[in-house]
C-alpha positions in Angstrom: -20.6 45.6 -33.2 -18.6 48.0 -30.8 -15.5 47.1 -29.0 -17.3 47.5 -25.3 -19.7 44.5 -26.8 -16.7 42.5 -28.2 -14.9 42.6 -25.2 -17.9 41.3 -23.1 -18.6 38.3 -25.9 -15.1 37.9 -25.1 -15.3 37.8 -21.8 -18.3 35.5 -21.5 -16.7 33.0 -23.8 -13.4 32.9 -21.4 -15.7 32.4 -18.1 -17.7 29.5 -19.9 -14.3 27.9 -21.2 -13.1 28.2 -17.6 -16.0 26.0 -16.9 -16.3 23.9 -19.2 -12.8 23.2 -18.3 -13.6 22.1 -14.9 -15.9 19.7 -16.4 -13.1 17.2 -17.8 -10.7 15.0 -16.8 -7.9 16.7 -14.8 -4.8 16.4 -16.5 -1.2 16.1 -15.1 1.8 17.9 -15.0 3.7 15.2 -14.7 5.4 13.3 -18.2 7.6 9.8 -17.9 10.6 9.4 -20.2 12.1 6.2 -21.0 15.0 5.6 -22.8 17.4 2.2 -22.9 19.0 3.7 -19.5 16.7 6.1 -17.8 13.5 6.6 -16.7 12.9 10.5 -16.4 9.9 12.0 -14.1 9.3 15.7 -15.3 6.8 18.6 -15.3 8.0 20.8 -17.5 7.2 20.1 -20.4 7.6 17.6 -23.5 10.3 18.9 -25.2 12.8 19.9 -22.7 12.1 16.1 -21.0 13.5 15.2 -24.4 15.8 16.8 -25.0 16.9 15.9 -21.1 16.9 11.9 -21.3 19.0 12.7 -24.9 21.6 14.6 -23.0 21.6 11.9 -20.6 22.0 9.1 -22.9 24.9 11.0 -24.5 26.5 11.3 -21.4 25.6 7.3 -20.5 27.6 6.7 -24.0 30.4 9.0 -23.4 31.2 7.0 -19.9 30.9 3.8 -22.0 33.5 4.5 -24.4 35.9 6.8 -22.6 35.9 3.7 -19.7 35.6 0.5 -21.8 32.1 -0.3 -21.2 30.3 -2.3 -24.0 28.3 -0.4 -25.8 26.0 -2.6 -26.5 25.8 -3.9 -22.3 21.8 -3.7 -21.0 21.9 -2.0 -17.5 20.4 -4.3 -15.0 18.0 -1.8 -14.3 16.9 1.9 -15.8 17.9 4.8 -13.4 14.5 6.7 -12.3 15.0 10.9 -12.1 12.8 12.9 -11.3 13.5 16.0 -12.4 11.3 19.4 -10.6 11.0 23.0 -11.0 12.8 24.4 -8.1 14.9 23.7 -5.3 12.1 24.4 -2.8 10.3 20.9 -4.7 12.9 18.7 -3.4 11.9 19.2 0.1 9.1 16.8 -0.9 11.0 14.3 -1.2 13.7 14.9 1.7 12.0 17.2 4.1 15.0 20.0 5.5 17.3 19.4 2.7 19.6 22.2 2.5 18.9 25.5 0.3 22.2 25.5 -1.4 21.6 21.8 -2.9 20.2 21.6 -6.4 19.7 17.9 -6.5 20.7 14.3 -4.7 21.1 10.5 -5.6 19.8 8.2 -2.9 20.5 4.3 -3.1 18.1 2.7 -1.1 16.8 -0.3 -0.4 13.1 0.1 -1.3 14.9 2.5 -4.3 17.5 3.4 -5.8 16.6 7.2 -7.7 17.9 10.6 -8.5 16.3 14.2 -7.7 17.8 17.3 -9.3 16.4 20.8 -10.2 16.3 21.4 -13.9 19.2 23.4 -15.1 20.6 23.8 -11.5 21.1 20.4 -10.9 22.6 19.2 -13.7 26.6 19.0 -12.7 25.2 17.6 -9.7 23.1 14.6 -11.7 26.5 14.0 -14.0 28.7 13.4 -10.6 25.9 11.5 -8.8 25.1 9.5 -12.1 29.1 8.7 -12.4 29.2 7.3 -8.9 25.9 5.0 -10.2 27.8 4.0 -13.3 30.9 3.0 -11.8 29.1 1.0 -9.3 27.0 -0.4 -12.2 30.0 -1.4 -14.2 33.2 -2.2 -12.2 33.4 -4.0 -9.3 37.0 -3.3 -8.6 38.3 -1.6 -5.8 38.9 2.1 -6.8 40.7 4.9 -3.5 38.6 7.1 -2.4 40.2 9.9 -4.1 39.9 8.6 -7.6 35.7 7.4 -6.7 35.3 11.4 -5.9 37.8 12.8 -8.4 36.1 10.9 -11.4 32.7 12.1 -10.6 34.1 15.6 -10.2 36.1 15.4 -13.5 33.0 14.2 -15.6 30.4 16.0 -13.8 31.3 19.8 -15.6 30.8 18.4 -19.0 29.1 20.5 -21.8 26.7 18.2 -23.8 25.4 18.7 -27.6 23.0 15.5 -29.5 26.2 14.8 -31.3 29.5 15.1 -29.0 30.7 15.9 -25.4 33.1 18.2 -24.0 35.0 17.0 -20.3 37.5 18.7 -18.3 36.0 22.1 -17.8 36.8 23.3 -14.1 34.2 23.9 -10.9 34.4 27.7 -9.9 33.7 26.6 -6.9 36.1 23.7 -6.5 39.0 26.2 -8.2 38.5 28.5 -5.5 39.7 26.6 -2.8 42.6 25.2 -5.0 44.0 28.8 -5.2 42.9 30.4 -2.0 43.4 28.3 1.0 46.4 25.5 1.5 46.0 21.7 0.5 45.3 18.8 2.6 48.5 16.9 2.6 48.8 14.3 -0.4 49.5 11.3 2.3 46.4 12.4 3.8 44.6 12.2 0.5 45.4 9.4 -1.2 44.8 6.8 1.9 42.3 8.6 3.8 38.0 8.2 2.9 36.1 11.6 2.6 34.0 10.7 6.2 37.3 9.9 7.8 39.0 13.2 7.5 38.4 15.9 10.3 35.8 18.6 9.3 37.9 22.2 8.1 40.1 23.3 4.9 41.4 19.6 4.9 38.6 18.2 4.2 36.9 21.1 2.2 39.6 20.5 -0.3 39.3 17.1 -0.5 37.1 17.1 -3.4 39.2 20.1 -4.6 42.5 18.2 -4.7 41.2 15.0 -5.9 39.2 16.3 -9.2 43.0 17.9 -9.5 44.9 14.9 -9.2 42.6 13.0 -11.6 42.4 16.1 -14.2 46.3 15.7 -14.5 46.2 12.2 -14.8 43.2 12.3 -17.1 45.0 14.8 -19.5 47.5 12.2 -20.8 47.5 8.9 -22.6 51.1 8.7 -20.7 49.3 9.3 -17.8 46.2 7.1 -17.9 49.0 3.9 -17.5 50.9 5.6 -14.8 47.2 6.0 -12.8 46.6 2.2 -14.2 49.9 0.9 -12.8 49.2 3.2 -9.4 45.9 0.8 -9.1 47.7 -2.5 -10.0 49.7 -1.6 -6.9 47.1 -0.7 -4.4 45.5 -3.5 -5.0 48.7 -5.5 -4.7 47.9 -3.8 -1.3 50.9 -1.3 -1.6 50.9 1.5 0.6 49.1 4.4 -1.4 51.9 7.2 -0.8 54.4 4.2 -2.0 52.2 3.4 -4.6 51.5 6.7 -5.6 55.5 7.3 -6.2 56.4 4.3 -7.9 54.1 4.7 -10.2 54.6 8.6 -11.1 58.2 8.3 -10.6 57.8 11.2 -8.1 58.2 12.5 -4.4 54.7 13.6 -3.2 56.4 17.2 -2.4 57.2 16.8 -6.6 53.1 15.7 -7.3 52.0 18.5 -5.0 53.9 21.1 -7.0 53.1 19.5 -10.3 49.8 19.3 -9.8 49.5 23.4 -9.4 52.0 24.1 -12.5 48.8 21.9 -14.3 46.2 24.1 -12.0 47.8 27.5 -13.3 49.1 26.2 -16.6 46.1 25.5 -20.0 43.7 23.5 -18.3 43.0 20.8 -21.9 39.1 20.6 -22.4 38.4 17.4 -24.4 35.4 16.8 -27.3 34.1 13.5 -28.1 32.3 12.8 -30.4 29.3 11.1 -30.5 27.2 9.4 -32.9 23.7 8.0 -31.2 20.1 7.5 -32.0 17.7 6.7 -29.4 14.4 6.4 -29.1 12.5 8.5 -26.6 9.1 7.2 -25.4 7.2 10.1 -23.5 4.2 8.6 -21.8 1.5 11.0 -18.8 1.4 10.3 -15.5 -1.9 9.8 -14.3 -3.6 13.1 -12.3 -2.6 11.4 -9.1 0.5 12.3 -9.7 0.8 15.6 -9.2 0.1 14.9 -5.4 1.3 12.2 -5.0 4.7 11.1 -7.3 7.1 13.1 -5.0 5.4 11.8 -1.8 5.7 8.0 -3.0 9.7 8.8 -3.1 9.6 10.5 -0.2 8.8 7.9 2.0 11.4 5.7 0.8 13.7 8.2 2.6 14.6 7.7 6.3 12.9 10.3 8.0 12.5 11.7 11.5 9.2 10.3 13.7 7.7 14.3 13.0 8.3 13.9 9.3 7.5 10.3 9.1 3.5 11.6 11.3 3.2 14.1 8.4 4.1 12.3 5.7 1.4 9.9 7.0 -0.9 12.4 7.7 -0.3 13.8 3.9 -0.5 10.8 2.0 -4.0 9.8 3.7 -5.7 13.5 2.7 -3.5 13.0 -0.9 -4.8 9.7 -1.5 -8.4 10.9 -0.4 -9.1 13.0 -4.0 -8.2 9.7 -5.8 -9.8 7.1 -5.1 -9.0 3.5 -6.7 -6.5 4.9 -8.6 -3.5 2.3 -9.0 -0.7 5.2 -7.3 -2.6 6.7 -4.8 -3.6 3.1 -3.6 0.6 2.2 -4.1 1.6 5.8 -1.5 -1.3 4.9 0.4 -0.5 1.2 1.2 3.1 1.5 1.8 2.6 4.9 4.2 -0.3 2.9 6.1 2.2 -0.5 6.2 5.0 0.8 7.5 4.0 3.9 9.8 0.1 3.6 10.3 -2.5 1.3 10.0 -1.0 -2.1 9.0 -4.6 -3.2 8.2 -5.3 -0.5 6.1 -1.9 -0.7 4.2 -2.3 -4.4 3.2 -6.1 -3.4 2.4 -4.7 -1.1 -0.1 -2.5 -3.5 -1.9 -5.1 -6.2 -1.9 -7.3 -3.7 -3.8 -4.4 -2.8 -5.8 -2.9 -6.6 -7.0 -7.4 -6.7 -7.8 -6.7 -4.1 -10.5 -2.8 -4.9 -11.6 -2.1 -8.2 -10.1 1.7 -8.0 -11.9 2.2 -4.6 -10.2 5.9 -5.8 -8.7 6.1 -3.3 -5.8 2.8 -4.6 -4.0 3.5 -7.7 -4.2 7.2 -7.0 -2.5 5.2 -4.5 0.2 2.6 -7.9 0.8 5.8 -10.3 1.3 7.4 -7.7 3.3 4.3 -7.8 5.9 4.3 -11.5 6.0 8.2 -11.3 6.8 7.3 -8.6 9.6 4.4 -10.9 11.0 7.1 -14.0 11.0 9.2 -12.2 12.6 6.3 -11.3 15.6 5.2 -14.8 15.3 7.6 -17.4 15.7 5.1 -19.9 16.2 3.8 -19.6 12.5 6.9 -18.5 11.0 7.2 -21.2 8.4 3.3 -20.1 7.0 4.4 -16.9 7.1 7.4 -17.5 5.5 5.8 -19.7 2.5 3.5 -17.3 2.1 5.7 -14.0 1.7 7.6 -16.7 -0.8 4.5 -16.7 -2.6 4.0 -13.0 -3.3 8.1 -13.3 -4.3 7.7 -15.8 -6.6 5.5 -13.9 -8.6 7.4 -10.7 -8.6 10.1 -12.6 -9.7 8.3 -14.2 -12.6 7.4 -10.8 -13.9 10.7 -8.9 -13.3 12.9 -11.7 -12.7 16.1 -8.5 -12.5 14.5 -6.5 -9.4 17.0 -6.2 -7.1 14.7 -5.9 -3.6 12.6 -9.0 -4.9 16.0 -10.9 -5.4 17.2 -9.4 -1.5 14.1 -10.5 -0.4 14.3 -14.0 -1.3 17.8 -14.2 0.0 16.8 -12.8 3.4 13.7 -15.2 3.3 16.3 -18.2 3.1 18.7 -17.0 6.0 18.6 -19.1 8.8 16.5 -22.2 6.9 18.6 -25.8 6.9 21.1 -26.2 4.2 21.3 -22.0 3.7 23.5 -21.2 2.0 23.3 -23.4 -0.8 24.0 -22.7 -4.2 20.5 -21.4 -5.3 20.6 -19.0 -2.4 23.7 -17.3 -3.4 23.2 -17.2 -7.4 20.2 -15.3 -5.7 22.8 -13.0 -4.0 24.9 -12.9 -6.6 22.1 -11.5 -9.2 20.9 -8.7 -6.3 24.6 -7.6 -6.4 24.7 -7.5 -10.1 21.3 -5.1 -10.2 22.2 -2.7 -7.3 26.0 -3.4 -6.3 25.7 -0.2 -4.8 23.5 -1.1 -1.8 25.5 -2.1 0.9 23.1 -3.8 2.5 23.4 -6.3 -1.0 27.5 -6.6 -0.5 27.0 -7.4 3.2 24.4 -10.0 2.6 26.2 -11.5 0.0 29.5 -11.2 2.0 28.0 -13.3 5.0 26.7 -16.0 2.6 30.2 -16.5 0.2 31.6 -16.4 4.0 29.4 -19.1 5.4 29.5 -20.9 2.2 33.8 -21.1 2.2 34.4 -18.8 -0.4 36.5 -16.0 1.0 37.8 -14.7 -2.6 34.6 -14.2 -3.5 33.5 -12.3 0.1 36.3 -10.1 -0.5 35.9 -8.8 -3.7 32.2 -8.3 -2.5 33.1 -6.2 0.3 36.4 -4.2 -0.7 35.1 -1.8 -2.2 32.6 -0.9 -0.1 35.3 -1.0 3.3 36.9 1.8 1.0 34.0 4.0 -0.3 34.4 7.5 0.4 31.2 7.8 2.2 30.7 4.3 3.7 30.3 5.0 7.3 28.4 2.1 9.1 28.6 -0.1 5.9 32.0 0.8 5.1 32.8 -0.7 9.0 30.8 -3.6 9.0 32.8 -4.4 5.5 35.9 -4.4 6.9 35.1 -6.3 10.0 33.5 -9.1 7.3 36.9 -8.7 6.1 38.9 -8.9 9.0 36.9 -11.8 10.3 38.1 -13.7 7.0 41.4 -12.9 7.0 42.1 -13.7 10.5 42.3 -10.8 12.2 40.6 -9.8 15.3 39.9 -5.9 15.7 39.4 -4.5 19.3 36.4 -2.2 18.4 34.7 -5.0 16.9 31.5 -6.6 17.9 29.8 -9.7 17.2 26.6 -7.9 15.6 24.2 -10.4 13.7 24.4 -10.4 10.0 20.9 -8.7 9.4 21.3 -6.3 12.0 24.2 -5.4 10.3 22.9 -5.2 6.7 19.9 -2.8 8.1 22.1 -0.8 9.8 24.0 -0.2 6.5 21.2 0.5 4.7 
């Protein structure tokens, strides 16, 4: 046999693989990881997903020990990522996302989830995933400069199966610490990131703050002077006051110490880490290579153009898969809350036929019969027993779902007798599983108000009057809090407590 007749058996037996291939099931890209605190969405591949949820579980346990965290504490709920090939891929889940950005947490109300390139967007998952820890773990109010400048300071780490290496610098960050002037330390220390004017000032905030916490970070001496610095702020010293009584120095002193630590050995810490964890890699069904991104994005506010193409999308998506369980999920909640309500509750009816314990229909079905009690006044309390219905089983088979928990709350606002001591345990376990929604603290807030607990209120809503990026929530907080204490703000308003909670969210 000659080489020309080799090479067209050869050929011959490609084009009738090729074929064949088109014969059998489609397969998808897409591969789930689950580990004790993650749930991972990747295409890439089997074995850097891995070798991704173990870095990630490394990093979970590093937090734990270097911050006093049991090890041994179940999280309230698994973290979903979703991690994709290139920057231009998380578009479809935030349409005009910026170029330069390699990846972005969003806690929402319908989610609460995590996009990052691979490889990029790693520092950027470490900080984002810090903010998510703290907020899992402490409730305590923490300035906004420490919030920032712990996420900062953990988000450069190097990570091995075995140990973890923090402190490493941001070239980024490092370049505005050496070429352009500070914002003022006053400024810093009592001022939110949102609340600073737009320039170097607040460019360096970030800067300045993963400094500040670096220094103190680098020191056992140290870690109780920033310990007794938060004793006193929450004694409600003033922070600059605070901040010196504490150190034992002028902030002109701090200022200067901090760059004799910037241009002096900048300590890089290892840990140690000694972890086994199980990995369980599952495939996503073919659907999901249309359709996984597109389910998130429409949990993301969006403008009324994006919102008409998303729609659009997910109804010529959903088209190539018929009566599969996630294309009837996309399908129902695009149709439900920006097209055909019909058609949307059609699609979970047909869904809840094939996986009646699927938790998010059932919270998309009580969410229509809230909408409808809301348009009907007249029927509200069928409506309303109904939607309670659909609740009761999504809490029976995930009783720790944060939305089902909110939504049962909500359900109860208003009725005789609310709040009673049922409806804010109800509150109380939403805040536990997403404490950072602040649509939860404000809810929560209102009912510990209403119910005469003010201590309570408070610590609810303190920290989220001083988050770094609060905006509308952060406001609303505080006015809870005024209102409490006594104290009667001229901006204020007398927005209703739901309006307010949506507003935040």
């Amino acid at each position: 046999m000659n080489i020309i007749t080799r090479l067209g058996l050869a050929l011959c037996a490609a084009l009738l693989l090729a074929l064949t291939a088109g014969a059998t099931p489609a397969r998808a890209d897409w591969l789930k990881a689950e580990t004790p605190n993650f749930i991972i969405y990747s295409d890439g591949g089997e074995r850097p997903l891995r070798e991704y949820a173990m870095k990630l579980e490394v990093f979970d346990r590093f937090l734990r020990m270097r911050f006093g965290v049991p090890l041994d504490r179940p999280v309230a709920r698994k973290l979903p990522i979703y991690l994709v090939r290139r920057q231009g891929d998380l578009a479809r889940v935030q349409p005009g996302i910026g170029e330069s950005i390699a990846g972005f947490y969003y806690p929402g109300e319908e989610d609460i989830f995590a996009v990052a390139v691979r490889g990029d967007g790693e520092s950027t998952l470490l900080h984002e995933y810090a903010h998510h820890f703290f907020f899992q773990h402490f409730s305590a109010y923490y300035p906004g400069w420490l919030v920032e400048g712990l996420a900062e300071y953990v988000s450069t780490a190097r990570i091995w199966p075995d140990r973890i290496q923090v402190g490493a610098h941001d070239e980024g960050r490092a370049s505005w610490l050496t070429n352009v002037q500070w914002l003022p330390m006053d400024v810093l220390l009592s001022s939110r990131f949102g609340e600073i004017e737009r320039g170097i000032h607040q460019a360096t905030y970030y800067p300045v703050s993963w400094l500040l916490t670096h220094w103190f970070m680098s020191s056992p001496e140290r870690v109780v002077k920033l310990e007794a610095y938060l004793g006193l702020i929450r004694q409600g010293v003033d922070p600059s006051t605070a901040m010196q009584q504490a150190t034992g120095l002028t902030l002109d002193q701090l200022r200067n110490t901090l760059r004799d630590h910037l241009y002096g050995r900048i300590e890089l810490n290892t840990y140690d880490i000694d972890l086994e964890i199980q990995v369980e890699i599952s495939r996503m069904p073919p659907s999901a290579d249309d359709l996984l991104l597109l389910g998130q994005r429409l949990k993301v506010p969006m403008s009324k153009e994006n919102r008409e193409a998303a729609l659009e999308e997910t109804r010529r998506l959903a088209g190539r898969h018929p009566d599969d369980p996630l294309a009837l999920l996309v399908l129902g909640h695009a149709e439900l809350h920006m097209g055909d309500r019909a058609a949307g509750e059609a699609a979970f009816t047909r869904l809840l036929e094939m996986e009646p314990d699927n938790v998010e229909a059932l919270q998309f079905m009580a969410m229509a019969r809230i909408e409808d009690a809301a348009d009907r006044p007249d029927e509200r309390t069928d409506l309303m027993n109904r939607a309670r219905g659909y609740l009761a089983t999504a809490y029976g088979i995930d009783p720790g779902n944060y939305l089902t928990l909110v939504l049962i709350a909500r359900s109860r606002s208003g009725a005789p007798g609310y709040p009673n001591d049922n409806d804010l345990a109800t509150w109380e376990m939403a805040f536990i599983a997403a404490p950072q929604l602040s649509g939860i603290r404000l809810g929560a807030g209102h009912a510990f108000l209403a119910a005469g607990d003010k201590a309570t209120a408070i610590a609810l809503l303190e920290p989220l009057a001083n988050a770094p990026h609060g905006g509308e929530g952060a406001e609303s907080a505080q006015t809870l809090i005024d209102q409490a204490n006594g104290v009667v703000r001229e901006d204020s308003d007398d927005a209703e407590p739901e309006a307010e909670a949506a507003a935040a969210d």
